[in-house]
Wavefront OBJ file of the C-alpha trace (Angstrom):
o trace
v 0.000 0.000 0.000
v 2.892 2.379 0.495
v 4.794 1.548 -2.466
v 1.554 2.295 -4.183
v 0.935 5.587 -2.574
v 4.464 6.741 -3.134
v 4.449 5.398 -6.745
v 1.505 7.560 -7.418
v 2.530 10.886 -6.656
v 5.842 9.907 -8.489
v 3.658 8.708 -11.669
v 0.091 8.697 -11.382
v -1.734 5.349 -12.196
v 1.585 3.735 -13.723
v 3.967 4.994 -11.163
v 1.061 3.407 -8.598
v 0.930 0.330 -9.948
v 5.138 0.134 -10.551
v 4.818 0.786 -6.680
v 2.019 -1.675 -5.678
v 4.255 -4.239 -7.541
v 7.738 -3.415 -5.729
v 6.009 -3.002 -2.315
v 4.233 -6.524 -2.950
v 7.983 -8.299 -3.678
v 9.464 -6.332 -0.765
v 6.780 -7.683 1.912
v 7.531 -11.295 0.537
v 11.253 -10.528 0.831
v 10.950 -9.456 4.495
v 8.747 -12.209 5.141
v 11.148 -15.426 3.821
v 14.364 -13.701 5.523
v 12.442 -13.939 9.177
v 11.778 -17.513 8.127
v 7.827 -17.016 7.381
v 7.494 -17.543 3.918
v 3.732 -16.954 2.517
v 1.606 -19.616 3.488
v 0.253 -22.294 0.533
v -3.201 -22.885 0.190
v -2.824 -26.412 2.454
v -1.620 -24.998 5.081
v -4.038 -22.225 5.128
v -7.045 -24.729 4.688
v -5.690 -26.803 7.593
v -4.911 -24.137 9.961
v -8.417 -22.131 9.299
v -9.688 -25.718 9.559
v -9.233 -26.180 13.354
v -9.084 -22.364 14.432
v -12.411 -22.315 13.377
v -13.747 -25.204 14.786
v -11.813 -23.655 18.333
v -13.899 -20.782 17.777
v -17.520 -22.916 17.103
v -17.262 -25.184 19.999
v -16.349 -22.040 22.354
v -19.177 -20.170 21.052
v -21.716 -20.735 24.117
v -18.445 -19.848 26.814
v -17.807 -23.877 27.306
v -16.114 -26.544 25.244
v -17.746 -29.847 26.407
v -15.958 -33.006 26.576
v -18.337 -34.215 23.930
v -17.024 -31.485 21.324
v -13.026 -31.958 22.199
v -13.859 -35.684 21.211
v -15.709 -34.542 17.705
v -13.165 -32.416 17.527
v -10.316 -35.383 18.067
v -12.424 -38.050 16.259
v -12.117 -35.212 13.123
v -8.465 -35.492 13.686
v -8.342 -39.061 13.894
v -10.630 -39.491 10.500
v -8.074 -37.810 8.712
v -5.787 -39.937 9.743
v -2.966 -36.786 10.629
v 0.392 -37.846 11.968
v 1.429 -37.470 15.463
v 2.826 -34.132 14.702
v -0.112 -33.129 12.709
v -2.529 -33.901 15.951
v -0.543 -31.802 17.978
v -0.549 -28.635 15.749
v -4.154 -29.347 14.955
v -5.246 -29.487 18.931
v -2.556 -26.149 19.031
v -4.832 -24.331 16.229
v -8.192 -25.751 18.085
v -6.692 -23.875 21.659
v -6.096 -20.847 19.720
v -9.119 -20.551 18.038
v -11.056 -20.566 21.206
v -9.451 -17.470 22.319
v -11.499 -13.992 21.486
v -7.780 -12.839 20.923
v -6.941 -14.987 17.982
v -8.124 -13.521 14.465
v -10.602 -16.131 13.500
v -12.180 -14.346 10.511
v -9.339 -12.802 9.408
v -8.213 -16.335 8.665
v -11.044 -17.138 6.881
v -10.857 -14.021 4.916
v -6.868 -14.848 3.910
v -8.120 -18.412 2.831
v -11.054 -16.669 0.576
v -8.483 -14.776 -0.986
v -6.491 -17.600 -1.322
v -8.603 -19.778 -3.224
v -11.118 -17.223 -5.289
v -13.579 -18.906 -7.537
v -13.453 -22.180 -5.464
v -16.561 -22.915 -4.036
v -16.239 -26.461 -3.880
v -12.865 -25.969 -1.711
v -15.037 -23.513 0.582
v -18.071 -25.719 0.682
v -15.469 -28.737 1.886
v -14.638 -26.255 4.447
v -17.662 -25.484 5.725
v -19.025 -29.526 5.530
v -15.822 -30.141 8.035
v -17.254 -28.130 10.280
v -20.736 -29.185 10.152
v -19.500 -32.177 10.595
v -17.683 -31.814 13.785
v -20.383 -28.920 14.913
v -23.444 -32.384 14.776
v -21.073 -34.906 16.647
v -20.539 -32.550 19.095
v -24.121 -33.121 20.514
v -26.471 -30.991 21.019
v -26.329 -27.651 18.894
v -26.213 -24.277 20.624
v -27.436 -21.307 18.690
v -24.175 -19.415 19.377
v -22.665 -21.935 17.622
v -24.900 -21.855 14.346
v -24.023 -17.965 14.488
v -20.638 -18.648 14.541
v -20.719 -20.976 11.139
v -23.111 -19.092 9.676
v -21.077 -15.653 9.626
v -17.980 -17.998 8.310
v -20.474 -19.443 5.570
v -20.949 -16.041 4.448
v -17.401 -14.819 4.562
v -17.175 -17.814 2.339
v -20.163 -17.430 0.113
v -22.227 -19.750 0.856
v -25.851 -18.748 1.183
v -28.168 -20.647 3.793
v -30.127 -22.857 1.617
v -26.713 -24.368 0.288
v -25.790 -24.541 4.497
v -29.164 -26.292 5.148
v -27.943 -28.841 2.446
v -24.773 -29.178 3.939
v -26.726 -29.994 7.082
v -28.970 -32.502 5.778
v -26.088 -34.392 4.013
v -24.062 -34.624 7.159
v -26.735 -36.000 9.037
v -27.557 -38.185 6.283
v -24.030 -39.942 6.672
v -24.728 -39.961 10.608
v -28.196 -41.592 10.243
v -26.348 -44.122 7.736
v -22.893 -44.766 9.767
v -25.306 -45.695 12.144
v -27.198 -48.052 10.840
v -24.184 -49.881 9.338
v -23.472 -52.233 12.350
v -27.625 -53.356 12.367
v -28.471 -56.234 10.529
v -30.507 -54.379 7.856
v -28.711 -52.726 5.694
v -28.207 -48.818 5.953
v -31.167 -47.570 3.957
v -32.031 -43.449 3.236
v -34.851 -41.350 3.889
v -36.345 -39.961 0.709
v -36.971 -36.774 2.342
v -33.199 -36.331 3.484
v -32.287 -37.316 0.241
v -33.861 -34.645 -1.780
v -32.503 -32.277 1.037
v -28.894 -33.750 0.049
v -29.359 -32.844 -3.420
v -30.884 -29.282 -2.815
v -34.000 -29.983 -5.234
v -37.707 -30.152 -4.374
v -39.575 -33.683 -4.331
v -41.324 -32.511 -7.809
v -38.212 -31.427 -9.519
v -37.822 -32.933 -13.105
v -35.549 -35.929 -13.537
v -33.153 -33.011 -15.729
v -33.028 -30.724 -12.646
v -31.964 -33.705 -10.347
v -29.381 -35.382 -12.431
v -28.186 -31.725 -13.021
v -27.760 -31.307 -9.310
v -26.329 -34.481 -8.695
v -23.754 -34.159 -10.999
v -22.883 -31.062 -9.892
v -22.195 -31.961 -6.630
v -20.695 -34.550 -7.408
v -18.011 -32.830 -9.398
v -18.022 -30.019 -6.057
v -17.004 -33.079 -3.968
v -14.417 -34.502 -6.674
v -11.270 -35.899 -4.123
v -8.644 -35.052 -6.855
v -10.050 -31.699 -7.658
v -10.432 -30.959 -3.914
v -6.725 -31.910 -3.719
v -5.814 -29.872 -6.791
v -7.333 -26.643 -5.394
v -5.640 -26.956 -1.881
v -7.325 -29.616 0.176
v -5.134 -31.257 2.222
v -4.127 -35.245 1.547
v -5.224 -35.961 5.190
v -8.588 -34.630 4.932
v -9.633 -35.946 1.029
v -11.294 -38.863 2.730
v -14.079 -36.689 4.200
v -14.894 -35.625 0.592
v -14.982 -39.565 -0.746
v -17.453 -40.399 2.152
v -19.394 -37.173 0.891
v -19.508 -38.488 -2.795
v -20.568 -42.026 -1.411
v -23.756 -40.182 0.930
v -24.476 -38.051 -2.442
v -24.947 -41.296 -4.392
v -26.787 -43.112 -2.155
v -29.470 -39.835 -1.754
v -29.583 -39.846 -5.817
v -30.515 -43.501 -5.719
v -32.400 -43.632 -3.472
v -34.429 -40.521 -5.365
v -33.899 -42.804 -8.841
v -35.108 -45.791 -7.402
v -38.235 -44.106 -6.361
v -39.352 -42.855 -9.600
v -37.944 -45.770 -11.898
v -35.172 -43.472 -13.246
v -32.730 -44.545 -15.730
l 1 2 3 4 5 6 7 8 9 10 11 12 13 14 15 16 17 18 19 20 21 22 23 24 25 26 27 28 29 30 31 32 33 34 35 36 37 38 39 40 41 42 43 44 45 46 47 48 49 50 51 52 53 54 55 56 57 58 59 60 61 62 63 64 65 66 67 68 69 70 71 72 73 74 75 76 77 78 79 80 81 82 83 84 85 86 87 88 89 90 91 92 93 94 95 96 97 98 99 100 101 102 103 104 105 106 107 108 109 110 111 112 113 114 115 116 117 118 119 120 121 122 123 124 125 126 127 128 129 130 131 132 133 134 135 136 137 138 139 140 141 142 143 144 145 146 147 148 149 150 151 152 153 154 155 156 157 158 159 160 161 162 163 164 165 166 167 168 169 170 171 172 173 174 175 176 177 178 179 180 181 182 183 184 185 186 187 188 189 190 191 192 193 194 195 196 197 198 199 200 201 202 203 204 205 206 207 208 209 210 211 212 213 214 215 216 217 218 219 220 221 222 223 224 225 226 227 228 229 230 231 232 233 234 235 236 237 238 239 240 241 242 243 244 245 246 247 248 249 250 251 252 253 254
């Protein structure tokens, strides 16, 4: 911002710009010669990942036991090294704190990854997902994810979805160590794909695909997710086929 300013009364726009562009290569130089070289898009993801979720569960004043072990059974899911755990449960303590800059995070991973909503969706299903195995939801809480969902631009009919398909794979997990087989609730499953139950066989295959290719693992992973967290996003692809079956199956789709 100073190089700009000073680059402007030196040369108007073009002096402005010239400066914008030195200043920019001068922070990154001061930056790598203290050792703190500009973070990559992985290491923002996974550091906003668990400051967040800090701030969420301290959102009523209290962390319960029940949300440190969401929280940990996250971590575990991912399947993060030893190392990984510890700077995880590190970014979890911090985020708690009214000190540490929560949603300035979340605005440097925004700017980070413009024009990836699927990468911001991911974000926001990670959270959902620990928020629900937490327990019982307060309504601080839902505040708190709902202002991050709109630093990252998602609206709250795409967070309701988000909601529905994470309880989906709940409702299922459960069900897999009964001696029926896990089976899907029609309603939930036309939650899951964000269409009404008298959509048009075009609007849901259009929906499904498109989540579908929102939840891709190797695009996730090619926009900035992670490796320890792409197997969130393939149980997420296997709960958004099983809702668009269980939709085809009902109406003898093709």
């Amino acid at each position: 911002m100073l190089g700009a300013a000073l680059g402007a009364m030196a040369g108007g726009p073009v002096g402005a710009l010239f400066g914008a562009v030195i200043g920019h290569q001068f922070d990154r130089g001061v930056s790598e010669s203290r050792g703190m070289p500009p973070p990559t898009v992985q290491q923002a993801f996974f550091e906003t990942t668990f400051a967040v979720m800090g701030r969420i569960a301290k959102a009523d004043g209290r962390v319960s036991e029940n949300e440190i072990r969401a929280a940990r059974a996250v971590m575990h899911h991912m399947r993060l090294t030893a190392g990984q755990v510890q700077e995880a449960i590190g970014l979890f303590t911090e985020g708690k704190s009214r000190d540490y800059p929560v949603f300035e995070s979340v605005e440097r991973l925004r700017r980070m990854t413009p024009r990836r909503h699927d990468l911001h969706r991911a974000f926001i299903e990670i959270q959902m997902q620990a928020m629900l195995a937490g327990g019982s939801i307060h309504a601080a809480s839902r505040d708190v994810l709902w202002e991050v969902a709109q630093a990252l631009r998602i609206s709250r009919v795409e967070l309701a979805q988000i909601e529905a398909l994470i309880r989906l794979h709940r409702s299922r997990s459960g069900a897999q160590g009964q001696a029926r087989p896990a089976s899907t609730d029609l309603g939930d499953a036309y939650r899951v794909l964000g269409v009404d139950p008298d959509a048009g066989e075009k609007e849901i295959k259009t929906a499904y695909r498109r989540l579908m290719n929102q939840h891709h693992p190797d695009k996730l992973k090619a926009r900035g997710m992670p490796e320890s967290m792409i197997p969130v996003a393939e149980e997420k692809t296997r709960e958004i086929r099983a809702a668009y079956d269980a939709v085809r199956q009902s109406r003898g789709m093709r």
